[in-house]
SEGU-106639 format. One record per residue: chain; x, y, z of N, C-alpha, C in turn. Coordinates in nm, 4 decimals. Each point is the difference from the previous one (the first is absolute). Layout:
# residues N
chain  npx  npy  npz  capx  capy  capz  cpx  cpy  cpz
A  X  Y  Z  X  Y  Z  X  Y  Z
...
//
This chain:
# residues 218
chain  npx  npy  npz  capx  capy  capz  cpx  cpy  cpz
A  0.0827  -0.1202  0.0000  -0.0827  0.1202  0.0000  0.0867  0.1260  0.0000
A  0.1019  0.0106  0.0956  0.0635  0.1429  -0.0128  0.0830  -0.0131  -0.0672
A  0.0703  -0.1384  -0.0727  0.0710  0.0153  -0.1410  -0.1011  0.0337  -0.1294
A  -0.0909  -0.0037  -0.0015  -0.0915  0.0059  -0.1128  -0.0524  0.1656  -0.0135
A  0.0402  0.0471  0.1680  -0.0806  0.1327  -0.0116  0.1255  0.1078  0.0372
A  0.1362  -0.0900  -0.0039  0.1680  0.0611  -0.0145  -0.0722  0.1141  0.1216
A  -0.0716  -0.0357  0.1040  0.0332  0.0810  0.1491  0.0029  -0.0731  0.1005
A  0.0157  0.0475  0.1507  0.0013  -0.1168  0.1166  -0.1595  0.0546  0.0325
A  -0.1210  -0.0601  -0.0324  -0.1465  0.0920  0.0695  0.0305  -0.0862  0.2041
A  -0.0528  0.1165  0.0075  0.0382  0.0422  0.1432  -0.1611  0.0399  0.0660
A  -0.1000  -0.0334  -0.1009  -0.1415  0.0502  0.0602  -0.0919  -0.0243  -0.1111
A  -0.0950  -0.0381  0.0484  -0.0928  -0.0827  -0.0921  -0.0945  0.1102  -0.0823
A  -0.0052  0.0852  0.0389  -0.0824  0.0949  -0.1427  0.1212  0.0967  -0.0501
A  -0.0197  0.0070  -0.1434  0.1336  0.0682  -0.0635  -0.0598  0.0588  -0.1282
A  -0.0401  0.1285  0.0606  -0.0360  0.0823  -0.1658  0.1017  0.0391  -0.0552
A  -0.0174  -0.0020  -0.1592  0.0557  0.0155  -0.0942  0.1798  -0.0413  0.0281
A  0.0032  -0.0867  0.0563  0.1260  -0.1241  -0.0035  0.0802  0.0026  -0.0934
A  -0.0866  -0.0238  -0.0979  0.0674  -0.0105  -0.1501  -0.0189  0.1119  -0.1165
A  -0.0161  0.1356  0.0560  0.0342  0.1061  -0.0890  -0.1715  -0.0195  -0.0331
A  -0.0727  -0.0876  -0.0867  -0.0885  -0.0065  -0.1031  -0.0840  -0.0920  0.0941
A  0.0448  -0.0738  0.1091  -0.1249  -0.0914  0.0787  0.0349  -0.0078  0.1402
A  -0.0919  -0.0631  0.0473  0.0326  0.0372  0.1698  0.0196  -0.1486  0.0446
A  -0.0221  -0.0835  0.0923  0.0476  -0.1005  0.0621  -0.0223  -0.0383  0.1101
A  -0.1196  -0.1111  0.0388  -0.0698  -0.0450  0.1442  0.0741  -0.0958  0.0116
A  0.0137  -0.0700  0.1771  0.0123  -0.1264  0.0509  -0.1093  -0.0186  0.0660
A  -0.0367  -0.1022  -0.0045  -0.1597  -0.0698  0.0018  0.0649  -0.0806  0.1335
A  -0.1419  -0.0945  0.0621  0.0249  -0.1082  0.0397  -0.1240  -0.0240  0.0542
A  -0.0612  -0.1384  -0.0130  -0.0957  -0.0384  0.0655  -0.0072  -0.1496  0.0761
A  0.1517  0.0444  0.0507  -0.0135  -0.1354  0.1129  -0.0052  0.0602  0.1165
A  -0.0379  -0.1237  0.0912  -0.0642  -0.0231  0.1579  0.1085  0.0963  0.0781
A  -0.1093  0.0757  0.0015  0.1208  0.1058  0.1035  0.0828  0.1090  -0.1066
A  -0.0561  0.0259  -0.0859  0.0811  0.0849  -0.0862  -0.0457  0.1345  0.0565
A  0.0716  0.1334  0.0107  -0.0355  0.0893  0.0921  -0.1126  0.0857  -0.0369
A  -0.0456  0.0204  -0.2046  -0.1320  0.0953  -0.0125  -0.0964  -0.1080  -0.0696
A  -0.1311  0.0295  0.0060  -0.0819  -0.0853  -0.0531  0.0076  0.0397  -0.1621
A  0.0911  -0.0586  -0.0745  -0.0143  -0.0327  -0.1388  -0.1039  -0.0745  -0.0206
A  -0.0496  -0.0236  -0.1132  -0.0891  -0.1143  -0.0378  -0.0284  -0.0030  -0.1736
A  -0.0266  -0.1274  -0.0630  0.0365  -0.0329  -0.1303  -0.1104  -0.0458  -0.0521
A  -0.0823  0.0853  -0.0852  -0.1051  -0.0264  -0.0868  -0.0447  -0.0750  -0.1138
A  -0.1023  -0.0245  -0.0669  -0.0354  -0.0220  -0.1199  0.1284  -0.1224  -0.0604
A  0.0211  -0.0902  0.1024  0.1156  -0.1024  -0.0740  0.1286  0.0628  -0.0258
A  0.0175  0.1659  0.0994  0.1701  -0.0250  -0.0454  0.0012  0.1526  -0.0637
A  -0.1360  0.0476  -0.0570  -0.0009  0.0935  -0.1141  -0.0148  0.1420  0.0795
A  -0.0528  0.0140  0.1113  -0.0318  0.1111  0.0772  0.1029  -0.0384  0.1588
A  0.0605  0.1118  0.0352  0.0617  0.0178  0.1378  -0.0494  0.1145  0.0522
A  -0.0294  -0.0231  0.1093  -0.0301  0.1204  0.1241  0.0651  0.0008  0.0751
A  0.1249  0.1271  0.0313  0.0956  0.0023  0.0479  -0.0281  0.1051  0.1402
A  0.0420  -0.0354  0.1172  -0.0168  0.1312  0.0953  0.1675  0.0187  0.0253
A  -0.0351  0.1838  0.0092  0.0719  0.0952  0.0133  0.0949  -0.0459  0.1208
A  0.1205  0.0958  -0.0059  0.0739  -0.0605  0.1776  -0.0211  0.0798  0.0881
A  0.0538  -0.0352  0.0793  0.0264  0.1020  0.1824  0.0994  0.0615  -0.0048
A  -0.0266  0.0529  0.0605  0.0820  0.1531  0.0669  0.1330  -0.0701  0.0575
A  0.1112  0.0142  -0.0599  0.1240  -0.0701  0.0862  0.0376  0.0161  0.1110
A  0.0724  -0.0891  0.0775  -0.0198  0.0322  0.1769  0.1187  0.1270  0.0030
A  -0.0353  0.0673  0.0931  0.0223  0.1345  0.0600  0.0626  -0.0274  0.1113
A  0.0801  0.0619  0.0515  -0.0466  0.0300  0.1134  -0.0873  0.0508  0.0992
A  -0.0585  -0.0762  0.0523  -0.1607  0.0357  0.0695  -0.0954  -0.0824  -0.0094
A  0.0414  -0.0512  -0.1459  -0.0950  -0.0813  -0.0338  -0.0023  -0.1478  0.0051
A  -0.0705  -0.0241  0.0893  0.0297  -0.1705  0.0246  -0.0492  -0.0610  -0.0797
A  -0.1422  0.0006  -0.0694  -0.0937  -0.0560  -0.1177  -0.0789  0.0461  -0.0547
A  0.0701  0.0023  -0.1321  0.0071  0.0657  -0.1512  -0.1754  -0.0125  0.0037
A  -0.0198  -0.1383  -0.0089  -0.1601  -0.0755  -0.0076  -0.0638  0.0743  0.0863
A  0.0384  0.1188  0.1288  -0.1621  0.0478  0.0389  -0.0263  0.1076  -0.0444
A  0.1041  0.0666  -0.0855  -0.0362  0.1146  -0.1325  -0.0328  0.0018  -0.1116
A  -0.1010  0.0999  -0.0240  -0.0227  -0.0200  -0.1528  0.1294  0.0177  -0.0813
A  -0.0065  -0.0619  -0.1530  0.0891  -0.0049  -0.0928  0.0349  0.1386  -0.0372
A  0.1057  0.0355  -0.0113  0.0574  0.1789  -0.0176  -0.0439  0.0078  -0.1507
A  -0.0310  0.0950  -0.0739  -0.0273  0.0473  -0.0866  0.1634  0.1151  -0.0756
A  0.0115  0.0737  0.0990  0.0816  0.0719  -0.0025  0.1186  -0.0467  0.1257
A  0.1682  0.0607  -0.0469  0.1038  -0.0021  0.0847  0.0115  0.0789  0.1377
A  0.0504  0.0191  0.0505  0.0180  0.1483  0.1190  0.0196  0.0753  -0.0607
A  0.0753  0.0294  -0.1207  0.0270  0.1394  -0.0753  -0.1043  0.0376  -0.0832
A  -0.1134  -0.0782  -0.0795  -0.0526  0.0042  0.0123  -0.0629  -0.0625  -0.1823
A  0.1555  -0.0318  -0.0414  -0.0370  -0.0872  -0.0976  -0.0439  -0.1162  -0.0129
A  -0.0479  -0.0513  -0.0878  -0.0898  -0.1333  -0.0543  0.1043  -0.1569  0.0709
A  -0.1011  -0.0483  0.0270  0.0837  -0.1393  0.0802  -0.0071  -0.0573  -0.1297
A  -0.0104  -0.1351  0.0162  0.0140  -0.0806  -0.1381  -0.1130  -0.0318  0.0374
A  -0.1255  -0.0112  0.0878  -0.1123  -0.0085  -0.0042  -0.0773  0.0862  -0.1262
A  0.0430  0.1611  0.0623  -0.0250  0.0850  -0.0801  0.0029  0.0445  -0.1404
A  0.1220  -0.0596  -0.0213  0.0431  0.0053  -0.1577  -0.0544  -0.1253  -0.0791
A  -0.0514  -0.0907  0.0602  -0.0683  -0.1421  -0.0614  -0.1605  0.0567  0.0038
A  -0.0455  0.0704  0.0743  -0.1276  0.0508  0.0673  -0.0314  0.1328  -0.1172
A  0.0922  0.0786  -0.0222  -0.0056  0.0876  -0.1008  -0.0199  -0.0412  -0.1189
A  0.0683  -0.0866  -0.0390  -0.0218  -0.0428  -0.1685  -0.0610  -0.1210  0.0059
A  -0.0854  -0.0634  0.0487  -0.1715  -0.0213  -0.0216  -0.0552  0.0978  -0.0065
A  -0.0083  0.0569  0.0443  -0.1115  0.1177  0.0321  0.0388  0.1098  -0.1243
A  0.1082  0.0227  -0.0369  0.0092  0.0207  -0.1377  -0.0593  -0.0407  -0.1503
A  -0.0172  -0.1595  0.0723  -0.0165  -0.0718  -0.1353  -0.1543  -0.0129  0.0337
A  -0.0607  -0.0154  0.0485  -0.1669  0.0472  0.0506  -0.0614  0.0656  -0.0569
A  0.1363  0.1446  0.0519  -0.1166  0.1585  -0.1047  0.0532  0.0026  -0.1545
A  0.0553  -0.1453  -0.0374  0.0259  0.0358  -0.1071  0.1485  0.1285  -0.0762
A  0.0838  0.0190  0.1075  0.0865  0.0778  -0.0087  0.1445  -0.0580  -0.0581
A  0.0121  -0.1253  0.0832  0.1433  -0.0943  -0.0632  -0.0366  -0.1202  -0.0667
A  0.0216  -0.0652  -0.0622  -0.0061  -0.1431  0.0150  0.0536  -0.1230  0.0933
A  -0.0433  -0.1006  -0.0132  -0.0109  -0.0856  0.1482  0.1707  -0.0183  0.0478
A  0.0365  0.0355  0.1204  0.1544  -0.0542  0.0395  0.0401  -0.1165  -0.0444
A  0.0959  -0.0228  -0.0637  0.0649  -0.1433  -0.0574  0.0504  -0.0157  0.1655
A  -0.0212  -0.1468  0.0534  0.0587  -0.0631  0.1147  0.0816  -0.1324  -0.0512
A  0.0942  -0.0171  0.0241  0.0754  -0.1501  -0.0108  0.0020  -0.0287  0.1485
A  -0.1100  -0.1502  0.0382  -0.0104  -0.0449  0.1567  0.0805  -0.1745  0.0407
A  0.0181  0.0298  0.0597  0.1043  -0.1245  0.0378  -0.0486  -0.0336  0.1573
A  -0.0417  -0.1521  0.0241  -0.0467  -0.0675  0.0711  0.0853  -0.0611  0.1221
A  0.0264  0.0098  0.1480  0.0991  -0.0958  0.0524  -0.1312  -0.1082  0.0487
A  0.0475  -0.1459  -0.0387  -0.0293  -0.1244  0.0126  0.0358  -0.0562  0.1245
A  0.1110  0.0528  0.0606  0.0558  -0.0959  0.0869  0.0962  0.0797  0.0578
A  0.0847  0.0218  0.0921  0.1110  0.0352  0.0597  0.1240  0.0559  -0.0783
A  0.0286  0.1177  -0.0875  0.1524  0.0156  -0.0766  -0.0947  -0.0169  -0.1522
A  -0.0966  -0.0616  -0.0326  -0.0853  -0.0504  -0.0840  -0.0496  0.1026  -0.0741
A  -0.0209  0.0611  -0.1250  -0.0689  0.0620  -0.0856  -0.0468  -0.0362  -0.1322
A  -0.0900  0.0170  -0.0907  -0.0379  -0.0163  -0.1005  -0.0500  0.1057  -0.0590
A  0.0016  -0.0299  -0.1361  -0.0215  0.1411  -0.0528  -0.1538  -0.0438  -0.0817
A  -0.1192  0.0803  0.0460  -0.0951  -0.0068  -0.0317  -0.1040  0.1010  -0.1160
A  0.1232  0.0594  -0.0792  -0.0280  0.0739  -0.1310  -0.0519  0.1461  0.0207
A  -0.0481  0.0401  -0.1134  0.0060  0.1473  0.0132  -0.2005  0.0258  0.0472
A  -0.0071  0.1112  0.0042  -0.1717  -0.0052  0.0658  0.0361  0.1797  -0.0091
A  -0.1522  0.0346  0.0046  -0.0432  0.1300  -0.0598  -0.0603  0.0325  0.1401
A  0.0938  0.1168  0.1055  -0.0996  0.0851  0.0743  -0.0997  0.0928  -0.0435
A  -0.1402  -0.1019  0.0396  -0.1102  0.0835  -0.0588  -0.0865  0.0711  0.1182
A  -0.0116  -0.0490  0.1100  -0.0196  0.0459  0.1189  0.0090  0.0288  0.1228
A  -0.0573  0.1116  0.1169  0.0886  0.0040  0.1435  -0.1032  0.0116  0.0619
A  0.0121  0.0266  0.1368  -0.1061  0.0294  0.0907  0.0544  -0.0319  0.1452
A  -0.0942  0.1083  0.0729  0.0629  -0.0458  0.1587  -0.1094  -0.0885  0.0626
A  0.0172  -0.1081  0.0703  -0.1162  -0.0253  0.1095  0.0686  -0.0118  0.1163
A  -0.1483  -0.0177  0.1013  0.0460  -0.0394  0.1615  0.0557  -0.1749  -0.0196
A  0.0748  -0.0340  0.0886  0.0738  -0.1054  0.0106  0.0475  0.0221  0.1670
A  -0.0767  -0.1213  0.0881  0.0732  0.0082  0.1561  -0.0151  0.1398  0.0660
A  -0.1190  0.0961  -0.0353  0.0464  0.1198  0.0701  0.0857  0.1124  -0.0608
A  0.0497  -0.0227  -0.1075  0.0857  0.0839  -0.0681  -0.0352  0.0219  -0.1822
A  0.0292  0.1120  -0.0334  0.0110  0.0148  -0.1252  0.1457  -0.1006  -0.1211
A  -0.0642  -0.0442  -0.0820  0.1256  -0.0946  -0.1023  -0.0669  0.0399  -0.1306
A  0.1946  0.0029  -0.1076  -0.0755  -0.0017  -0.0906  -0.0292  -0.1581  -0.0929
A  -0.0355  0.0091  -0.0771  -0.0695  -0.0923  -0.0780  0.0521  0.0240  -0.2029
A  0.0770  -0.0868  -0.0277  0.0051  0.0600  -0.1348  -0.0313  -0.1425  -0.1177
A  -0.0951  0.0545  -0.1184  -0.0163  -0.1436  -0.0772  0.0661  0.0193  -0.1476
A  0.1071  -0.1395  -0.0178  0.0068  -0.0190  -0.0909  -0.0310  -0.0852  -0.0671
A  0.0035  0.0188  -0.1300  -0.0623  -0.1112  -0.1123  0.0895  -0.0071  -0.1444
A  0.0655  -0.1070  0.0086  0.0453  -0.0898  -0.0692  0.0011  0.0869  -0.1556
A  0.1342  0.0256  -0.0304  0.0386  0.0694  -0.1255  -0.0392  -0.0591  -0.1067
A  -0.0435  0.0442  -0.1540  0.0461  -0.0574  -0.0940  0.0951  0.0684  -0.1047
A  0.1279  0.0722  0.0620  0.0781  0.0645  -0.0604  0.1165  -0.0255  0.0967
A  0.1582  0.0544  -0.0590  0.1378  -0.0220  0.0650  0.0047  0.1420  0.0754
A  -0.1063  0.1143  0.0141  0.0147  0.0763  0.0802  0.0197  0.1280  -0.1385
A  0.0436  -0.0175  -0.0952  0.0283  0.0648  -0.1066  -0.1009  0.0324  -0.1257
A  -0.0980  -0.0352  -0.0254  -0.1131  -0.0613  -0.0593  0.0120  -0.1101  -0.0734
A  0.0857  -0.0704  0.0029  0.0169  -0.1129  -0.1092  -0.0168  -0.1297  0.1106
A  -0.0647  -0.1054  -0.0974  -0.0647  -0.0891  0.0580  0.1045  -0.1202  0.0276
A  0.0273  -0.0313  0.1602  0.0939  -0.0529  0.0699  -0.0091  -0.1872  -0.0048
A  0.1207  -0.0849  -0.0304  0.0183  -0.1330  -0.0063  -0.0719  -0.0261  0.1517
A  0.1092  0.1206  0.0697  -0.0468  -0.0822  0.1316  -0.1224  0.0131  0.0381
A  -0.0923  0.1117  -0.0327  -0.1085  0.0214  0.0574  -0.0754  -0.1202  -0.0399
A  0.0221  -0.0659  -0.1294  -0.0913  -0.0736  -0.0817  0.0270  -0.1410  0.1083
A  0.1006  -0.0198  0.0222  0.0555  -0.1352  0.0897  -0.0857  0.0067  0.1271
A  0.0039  0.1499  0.0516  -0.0768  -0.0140  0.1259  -0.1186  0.0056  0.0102
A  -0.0954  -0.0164  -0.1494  -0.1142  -0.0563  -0.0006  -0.0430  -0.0957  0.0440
A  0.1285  -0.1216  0.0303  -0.0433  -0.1294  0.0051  0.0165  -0.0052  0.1757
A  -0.0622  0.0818  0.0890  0.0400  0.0489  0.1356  0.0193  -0.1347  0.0810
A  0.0952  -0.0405  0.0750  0.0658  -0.0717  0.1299  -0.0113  0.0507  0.0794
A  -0.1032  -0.0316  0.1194  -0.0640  0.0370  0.1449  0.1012  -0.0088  0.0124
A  0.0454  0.0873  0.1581  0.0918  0.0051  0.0910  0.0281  -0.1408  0.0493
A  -0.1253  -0.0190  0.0661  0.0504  -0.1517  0.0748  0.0531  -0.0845  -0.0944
A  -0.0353  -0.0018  -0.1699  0.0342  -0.0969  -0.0428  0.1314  0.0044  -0.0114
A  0.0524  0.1123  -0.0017  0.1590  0.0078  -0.0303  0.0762  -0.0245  0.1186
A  -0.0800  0.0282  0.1146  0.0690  -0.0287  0.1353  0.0430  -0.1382  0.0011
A  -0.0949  -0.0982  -0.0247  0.0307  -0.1289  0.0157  0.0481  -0.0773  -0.1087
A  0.0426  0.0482  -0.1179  0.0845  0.0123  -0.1124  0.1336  -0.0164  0.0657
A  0.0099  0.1561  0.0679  0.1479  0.0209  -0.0219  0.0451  -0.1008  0.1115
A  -0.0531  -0.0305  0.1047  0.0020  -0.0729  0.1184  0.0740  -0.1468  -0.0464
A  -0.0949  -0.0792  -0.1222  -0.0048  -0.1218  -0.0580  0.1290  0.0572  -0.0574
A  0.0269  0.0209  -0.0931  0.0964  0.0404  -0.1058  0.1424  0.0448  0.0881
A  -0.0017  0.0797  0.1425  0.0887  0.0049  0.0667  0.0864  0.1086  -0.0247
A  -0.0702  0.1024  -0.0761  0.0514  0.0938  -0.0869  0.1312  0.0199  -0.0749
A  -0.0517  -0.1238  -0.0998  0.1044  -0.0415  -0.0877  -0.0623  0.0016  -0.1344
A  0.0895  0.0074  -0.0872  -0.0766  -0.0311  -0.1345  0.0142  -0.1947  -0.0104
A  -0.1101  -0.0328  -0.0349  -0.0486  -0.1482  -0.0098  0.0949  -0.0294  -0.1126
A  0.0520  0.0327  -0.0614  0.1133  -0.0821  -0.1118  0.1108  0.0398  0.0154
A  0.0608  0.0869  0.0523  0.1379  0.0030  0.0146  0.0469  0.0558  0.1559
A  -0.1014  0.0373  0.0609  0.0642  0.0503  0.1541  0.0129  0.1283  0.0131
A  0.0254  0.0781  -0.1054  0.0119  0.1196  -0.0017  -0.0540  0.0818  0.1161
A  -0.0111  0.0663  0.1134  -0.0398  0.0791  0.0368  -0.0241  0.1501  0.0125
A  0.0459  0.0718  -0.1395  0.0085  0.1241  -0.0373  -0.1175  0.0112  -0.1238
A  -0.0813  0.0966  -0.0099  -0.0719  0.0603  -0.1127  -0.1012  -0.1116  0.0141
A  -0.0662  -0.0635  0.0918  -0.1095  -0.0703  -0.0239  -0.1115  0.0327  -0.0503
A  -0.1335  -0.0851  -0.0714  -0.1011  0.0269  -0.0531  -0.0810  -0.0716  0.0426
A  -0.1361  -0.0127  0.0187  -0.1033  -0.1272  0.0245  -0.0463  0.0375  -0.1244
A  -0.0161  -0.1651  -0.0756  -0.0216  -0.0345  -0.1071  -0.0973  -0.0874  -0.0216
A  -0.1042  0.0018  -0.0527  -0.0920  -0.0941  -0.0747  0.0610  -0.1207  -0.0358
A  -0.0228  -0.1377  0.0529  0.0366  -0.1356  -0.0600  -0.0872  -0.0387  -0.0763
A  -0.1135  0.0218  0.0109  -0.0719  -0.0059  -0.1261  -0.0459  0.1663  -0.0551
A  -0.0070  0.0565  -0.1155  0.0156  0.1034  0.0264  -0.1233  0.0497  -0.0415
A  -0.0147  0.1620  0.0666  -0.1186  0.0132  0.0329  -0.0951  0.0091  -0.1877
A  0.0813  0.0666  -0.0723  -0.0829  -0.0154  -0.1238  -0.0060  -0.1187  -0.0533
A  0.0123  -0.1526  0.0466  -0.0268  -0.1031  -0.0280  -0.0806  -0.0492  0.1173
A  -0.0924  0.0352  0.0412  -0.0813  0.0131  0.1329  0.0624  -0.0455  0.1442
A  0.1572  0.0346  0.0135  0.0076  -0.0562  0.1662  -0.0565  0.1231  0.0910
A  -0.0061  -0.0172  0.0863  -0.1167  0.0437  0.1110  0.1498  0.0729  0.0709
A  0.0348  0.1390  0.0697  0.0272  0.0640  0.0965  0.0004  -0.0293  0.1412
A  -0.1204  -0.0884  0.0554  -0.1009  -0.0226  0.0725  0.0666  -0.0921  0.0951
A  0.0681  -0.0559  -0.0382  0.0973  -0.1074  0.0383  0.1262  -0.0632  0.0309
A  0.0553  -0.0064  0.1102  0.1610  0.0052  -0.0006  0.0405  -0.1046  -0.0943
A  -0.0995  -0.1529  -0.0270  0.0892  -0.0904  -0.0901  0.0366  0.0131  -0.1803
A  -0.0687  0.1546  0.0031  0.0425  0.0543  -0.1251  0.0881  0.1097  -0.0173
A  0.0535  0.0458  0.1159  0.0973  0.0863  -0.0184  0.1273  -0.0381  0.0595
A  0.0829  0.0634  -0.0469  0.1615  -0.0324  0.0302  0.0908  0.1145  0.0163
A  0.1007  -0.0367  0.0268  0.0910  0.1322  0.0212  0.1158  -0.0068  -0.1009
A  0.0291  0.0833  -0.0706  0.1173  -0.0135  -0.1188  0.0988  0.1007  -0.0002
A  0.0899  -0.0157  -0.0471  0.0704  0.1468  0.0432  -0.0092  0.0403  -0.1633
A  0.0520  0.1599  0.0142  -0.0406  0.0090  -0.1825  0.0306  -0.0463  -0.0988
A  0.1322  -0.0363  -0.0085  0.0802  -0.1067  -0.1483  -0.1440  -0.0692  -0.0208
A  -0.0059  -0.1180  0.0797  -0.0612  -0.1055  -0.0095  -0.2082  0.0448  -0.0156
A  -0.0347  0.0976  0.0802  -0.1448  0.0508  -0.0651  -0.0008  0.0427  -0.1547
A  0.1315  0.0674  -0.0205  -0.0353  0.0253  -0.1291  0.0289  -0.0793  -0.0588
A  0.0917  -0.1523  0.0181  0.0224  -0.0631  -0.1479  -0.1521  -0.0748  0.0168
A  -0.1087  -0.0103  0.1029  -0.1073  -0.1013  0.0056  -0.0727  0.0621  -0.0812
A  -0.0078  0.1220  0.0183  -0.1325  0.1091  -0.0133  -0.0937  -0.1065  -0.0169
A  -0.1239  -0.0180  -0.0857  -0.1626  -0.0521  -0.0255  0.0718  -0.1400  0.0039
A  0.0673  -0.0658  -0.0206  0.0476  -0.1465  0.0070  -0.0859  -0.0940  0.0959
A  -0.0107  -0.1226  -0.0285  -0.0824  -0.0891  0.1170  0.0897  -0.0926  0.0436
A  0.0607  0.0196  0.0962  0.1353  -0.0828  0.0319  -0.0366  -0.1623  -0.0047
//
């Protein structure tokens, strides 16, 4: 992940990261610290905003609402993610290009494709104000031209399914060991009807080896 995005991310919401797109870390495992949650098979994410970093004074972030603004009095990264929805609403920008990346497991990330911030909003949550932001699943590379990968991540892999993928697989690539540049890959593939749905159809490959399979039926 931070070779792919050539930075060390140091905090899970990151506008405009990449000059031209911005950059979430997700997570929706047991005990993960904001309520993310993953829609429509994969195609919609609802992401909440963060907390206020500890202070001094401040023992827990969680019994304040989410900052909008800094102490000085500029835009948090709440704010600047919170702004351009609300841009793209009144019709003023077009939707934020996001590239979001998933941790699975401990040190663990995946990269879960590009998605279009189309909306924000605050609600109550525990007593406190949070924000709330939705994305939905690109069909462009962020540039207007229509993306390989976006088209790949049509064929969406639930979280859990990849959890217990990578678990089985040992996070290795299944033909050579590789543990660098991995992919979960269709063993039967999905435009020859294998199912997503299922860990005994997916595998872990590292890239050499996904791309010499591509549509292949091993």
């Amino acid at each position: 992940m931070c070779n792919e995005e050539k930075v060390n991310l140091q905090r899970g919401m990151n506008f405009r990261l990449g000059g031209s797109y911005s950059v979430i870390l997700m997570s929706i495992r047991r005990g993960a610290p904001y309520a993310d949650r993953v829609e429509e098979d994969g195609k919609v994410l609802v992401y909440e905003g963060h907390d206020q970093p500890k202070v001094k004074g401040l023992n827990d972030p969680k019994s304040i609402d989410q900052p909008m603004q800094n102490s000085s009095g500029s835009p948090t990264q709440n704010g600047l993610f919170y702004e351009a929805a609300v841009a793209r609403k009144r019709g003023v920008k077009t939707a934020e290009t996001v590239r979001v990346y998933e941790k699975v497991r401990p040190g663990i990330w995946v990269y879960n494709g590009i998605f279009d911030l189309v909306d924000a909003w605050i609600e109550e949550s525990d007593g406190r104000r949070v924000f709330k932001f939705r994305l939905e699943l690109s069909g462009t590379d962020g540039t207007g031209k229509k993306s390989e990968v976006v088209l790949e991540h049509s064929r969406v892999i639930p979280s859990a399914v990849k959890r217990e993928v990578w678990e089985r697989d040992k996070g290795r690539c299944r033909i050579c060991g590789n543990t660098e540049n991995l992919h979960f890959d269709h063993i039967i593939p999905y435009s020859k009807g294998g199912s997503s749905l299922v860990a005994d159809n997916i595998q872990l490959l590292c890239a050499k080896h996904n791309l010499e399979k591509r549509d292949k039926i091993e």
